[in-house]
C-alpha positions as CSV (number, residue, x, y, z in Angstrom):
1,X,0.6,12.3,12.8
2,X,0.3,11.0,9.2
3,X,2.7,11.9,6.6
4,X,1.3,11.6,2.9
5,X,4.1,11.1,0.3
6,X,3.8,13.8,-2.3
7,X,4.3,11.7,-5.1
8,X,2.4,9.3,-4.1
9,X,-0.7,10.4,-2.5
10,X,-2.0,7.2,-1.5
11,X,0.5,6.0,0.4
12,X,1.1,7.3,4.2
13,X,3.7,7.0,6.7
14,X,1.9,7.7,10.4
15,X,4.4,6.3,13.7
16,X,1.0,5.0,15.0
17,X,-0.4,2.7,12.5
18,X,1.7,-0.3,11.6
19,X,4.7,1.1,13.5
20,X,5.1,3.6,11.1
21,X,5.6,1.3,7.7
22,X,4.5,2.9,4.5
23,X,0.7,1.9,4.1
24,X,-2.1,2.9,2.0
25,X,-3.9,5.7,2.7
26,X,-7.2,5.1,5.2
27,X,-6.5,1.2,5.6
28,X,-3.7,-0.3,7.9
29,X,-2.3,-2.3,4.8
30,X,1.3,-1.8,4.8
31,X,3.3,-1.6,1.1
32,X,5.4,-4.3,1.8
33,X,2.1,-6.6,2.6
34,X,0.9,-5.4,-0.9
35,X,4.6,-6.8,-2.4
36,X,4.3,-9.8,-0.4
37,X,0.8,-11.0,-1.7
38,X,1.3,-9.9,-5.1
39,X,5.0,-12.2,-5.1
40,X,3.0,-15.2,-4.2
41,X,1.1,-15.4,-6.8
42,X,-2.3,-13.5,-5.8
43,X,-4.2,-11.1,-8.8
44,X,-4.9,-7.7,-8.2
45,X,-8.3,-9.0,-9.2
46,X,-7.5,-11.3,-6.1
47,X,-6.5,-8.8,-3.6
48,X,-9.6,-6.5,-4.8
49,X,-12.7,-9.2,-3.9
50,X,-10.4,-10.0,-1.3
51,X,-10.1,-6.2,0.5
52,X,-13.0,-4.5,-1.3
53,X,-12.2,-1.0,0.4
54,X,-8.8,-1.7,-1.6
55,X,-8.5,0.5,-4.9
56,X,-6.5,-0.8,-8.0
57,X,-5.1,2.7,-7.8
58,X,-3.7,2.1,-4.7
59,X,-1.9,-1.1,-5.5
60,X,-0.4,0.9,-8.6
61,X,1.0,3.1,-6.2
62,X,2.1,0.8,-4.2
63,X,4.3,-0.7,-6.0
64,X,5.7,3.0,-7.3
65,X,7.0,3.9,-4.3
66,X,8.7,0.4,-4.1
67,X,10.3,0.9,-6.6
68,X,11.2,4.9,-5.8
69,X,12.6,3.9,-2.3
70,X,15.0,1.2,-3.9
């Protein structure tokens, strides 16, 4: 069953998709893969022609609820 913050509306929690790790909504693209890219050095301009179905939106939210679960 997926779970869909209400904060942040992109961003679901589903036990079976990605073992149940915070990802963006429709894509199995957990948050913390998100962080990970984006502290290595990638763009968002990057991870966009990289993961086209991937919205800037979604990144921005991405790391919002980072920084709301710390």
């Amino acid at each position: 069953m997926e779970i869909r913050h209400c904060k942040f509306n992109r961003i679901t929690l589903d036990a079976g998709k990605c073992f149940g790790k915070p990802c963006i909504r429709g894509l199995r693209i957990p948050v913390a893969s998100i962080l990970g890219y984006l502290s290595s050095g990638m763009t968002v301009e990057e991870m966009l022609k990289e993961w086209p179905e991937l919205e800037r939106e979604a990144i921005d939210q991405a790391l919002g609820y980072a920084a709301w679960a710390m």
